[in-house]
TORTORTOR-161872 format. One record per residue (C-alpha): x, y, z; residue in one letter. Coordinates in steps of 0.02 Angstrom, whole numbers, plus 50000, padded with zeros to 5 digits. Layout:
BEGIN
XYZA;...
END
This chain:
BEGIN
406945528551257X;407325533051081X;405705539451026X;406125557950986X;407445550450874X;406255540750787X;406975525150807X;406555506450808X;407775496650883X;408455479750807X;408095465950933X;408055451350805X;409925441950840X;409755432550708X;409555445050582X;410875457050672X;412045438750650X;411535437350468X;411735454850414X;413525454250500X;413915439150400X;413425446350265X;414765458850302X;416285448050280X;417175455850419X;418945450350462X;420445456950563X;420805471350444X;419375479850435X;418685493450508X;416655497050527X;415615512850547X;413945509450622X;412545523150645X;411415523850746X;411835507350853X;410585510750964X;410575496951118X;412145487551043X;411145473350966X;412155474350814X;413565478950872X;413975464150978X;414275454850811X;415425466350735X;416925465950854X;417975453650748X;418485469550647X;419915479450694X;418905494550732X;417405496850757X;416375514650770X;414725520050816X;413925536150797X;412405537650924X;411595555150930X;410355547951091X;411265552851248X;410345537451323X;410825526851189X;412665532351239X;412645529351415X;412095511251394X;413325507351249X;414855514551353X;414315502951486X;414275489651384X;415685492751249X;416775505251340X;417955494651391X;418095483151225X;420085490151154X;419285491850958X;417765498250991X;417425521350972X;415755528451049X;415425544250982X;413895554851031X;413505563650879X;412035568850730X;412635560050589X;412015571850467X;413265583750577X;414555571850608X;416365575650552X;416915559050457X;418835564550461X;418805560350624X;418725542550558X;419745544650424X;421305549150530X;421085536050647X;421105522450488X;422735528350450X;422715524250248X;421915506450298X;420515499350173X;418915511350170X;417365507050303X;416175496750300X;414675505250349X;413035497050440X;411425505650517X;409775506550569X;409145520950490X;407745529250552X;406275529950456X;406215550450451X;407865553250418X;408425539450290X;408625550350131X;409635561250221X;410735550950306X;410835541850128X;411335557150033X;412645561650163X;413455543650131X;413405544849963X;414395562449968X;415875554450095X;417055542549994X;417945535650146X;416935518050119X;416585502149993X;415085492950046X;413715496650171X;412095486550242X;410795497150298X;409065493150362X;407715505050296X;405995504550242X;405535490850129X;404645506550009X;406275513850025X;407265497149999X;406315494449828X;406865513249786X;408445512949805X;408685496449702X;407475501849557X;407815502149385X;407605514449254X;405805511349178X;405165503049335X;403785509549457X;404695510349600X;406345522149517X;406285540749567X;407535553049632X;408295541449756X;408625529349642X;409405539849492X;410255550249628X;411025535149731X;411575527149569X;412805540749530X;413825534349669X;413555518349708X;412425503449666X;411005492949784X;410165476849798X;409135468349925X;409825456850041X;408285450250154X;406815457650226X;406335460250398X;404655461150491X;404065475150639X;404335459950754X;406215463550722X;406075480250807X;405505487450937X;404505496450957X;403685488650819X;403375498550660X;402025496350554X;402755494250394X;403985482250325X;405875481050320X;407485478050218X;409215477850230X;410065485650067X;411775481150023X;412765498349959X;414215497449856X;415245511249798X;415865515549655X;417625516049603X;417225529649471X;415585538149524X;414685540549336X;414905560349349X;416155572549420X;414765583249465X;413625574749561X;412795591549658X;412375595949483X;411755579249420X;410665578949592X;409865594249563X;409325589349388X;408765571949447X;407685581249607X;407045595349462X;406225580949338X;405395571049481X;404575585149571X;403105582449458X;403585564249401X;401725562349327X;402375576749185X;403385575449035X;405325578349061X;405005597248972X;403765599549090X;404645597149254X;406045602049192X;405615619249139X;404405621649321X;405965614549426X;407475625149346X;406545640949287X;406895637449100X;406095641948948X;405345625948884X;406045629948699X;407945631448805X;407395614148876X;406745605848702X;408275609648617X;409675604648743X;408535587048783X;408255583048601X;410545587348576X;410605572948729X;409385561248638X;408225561348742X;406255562548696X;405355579548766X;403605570648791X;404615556148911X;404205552449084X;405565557049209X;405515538949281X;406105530049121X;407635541249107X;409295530649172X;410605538849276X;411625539249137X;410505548049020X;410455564949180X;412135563049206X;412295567748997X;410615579149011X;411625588549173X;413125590349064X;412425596348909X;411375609049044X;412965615349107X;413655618548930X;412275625448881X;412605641049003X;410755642549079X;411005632549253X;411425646949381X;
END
């Protein structure tokens, strides 16, 4: 069961106990969980007021209506949560405090799933158990080996560190590679209006990551490298840097001063 959907279900209770302490749940709060799977983790997150899980497995579903379907605050929906419709949520909350989000993502569709968060702004803080790889992406600094795209891209949005890391005995089936769970928290203000933009920038310099910033950004936009010179010099930064020791901050600026310039489509 569950293998087409590429997932690796939690069967660790003490870690799904420990990441839902690490939740701070109470009576007020309401929790979006994807891809619960089995219901291992969602067993320890029924103190909230509401609780619901988005399960795209039509096996998955049957077994967590059986076992949930009849608990008042918890919502099965059968759904792709790449396609999911997150009003559906909103309406229910009523004005209430934003989610808290949880998941097991799976390991082929984490980036996705990630960048579809980050685009809704109906939640604060959310645990999610990915690759370790991944973990140490999304938590990367500026200058460090490990920061690409997902990092600078994330960061517009919200920040990420590490809360504990799992092994493949936690799942099963087993994978073969480590795992994390990664606290999420949004930001208030994300650190650019347009984050599409920003994101396309970000995805542009790291295609070829080994290359200077000119470089890849001249072979990802289609720009003249003398356009691209001038407008990265006017945002201070240096044409010969590397794309991974350029901070969030720094494309958010370098997207802006793009968008002025009149040469983005």
């Amino acid at each position: 069961m569950g293998a087409k959907y590429g997932q690796h279900f939690l069967v660790n209770q003490h870690a799904a106990e420990r990441i839902a302490l690490a939740m701070q749940l109470g009576p007020a709060d309401a929790v979006l969980e994807i891809g619960p799977g089995k219901g291992a983790l969602t067993a320890f997150l029924l103190k909230a007021q509401q609780v619901a899980v988005v399960e795209v497995d039509p096996e998955m579903i049957a077994l967590l209506k059986a076992r949930f379907g009849s608990v008042p605050n918890v919502r099965v929906f059968q759904a792709d949560i790449l396609e999911f419709d997150f009003a559906r949520l909103s309406e229910a909350n009523q004005g209430r405090s934003p989610f808290k989000v949880v998941g097991n993502l799976p390991y082929n569709l984490t980036s996705p799933i990630l960048r579809r968060l980050s685009d809704w702004t109906g939640w604060k803080t959310a645990f999610v158990m990915v690759q370790k790889e991944v973990a140490d992406r999304l938590c990367a600094k500026a200058a460090t080996s490990a920061y690409g795209a997902l990092s600078a891209g994330m960061s517009l949005t919200c920040g990420a560190e590490t809360v504990f890391e799992l092994s493949g005995a936690s799942f099963k089936p087993p994978p073969k590679v480590k795992s994390a769970v990664v606290k999420l928290t949004r930001r208030e203000i994300p650190l650019t209006v347009d984050i599409l933009g920003t994101q396309r920038v970000i995805q542009a310099a790291f295609q070829q990551r080994r290359k200077t910033i000119l470089n890849s950004l001249s072979h990802g936009l289609g720009l003249e490298k003398d356009d691209i010179q001038q407008i990265l010099e006017k945002t201070g930064i240096n044409p010969g840097e590397r794309p991974e020791r350029i901070s969030p901050e720094l494309f958010v600026r370098l997207n802006d001063s793009l968008s002025k310039s009149g040469r983005l489509e």
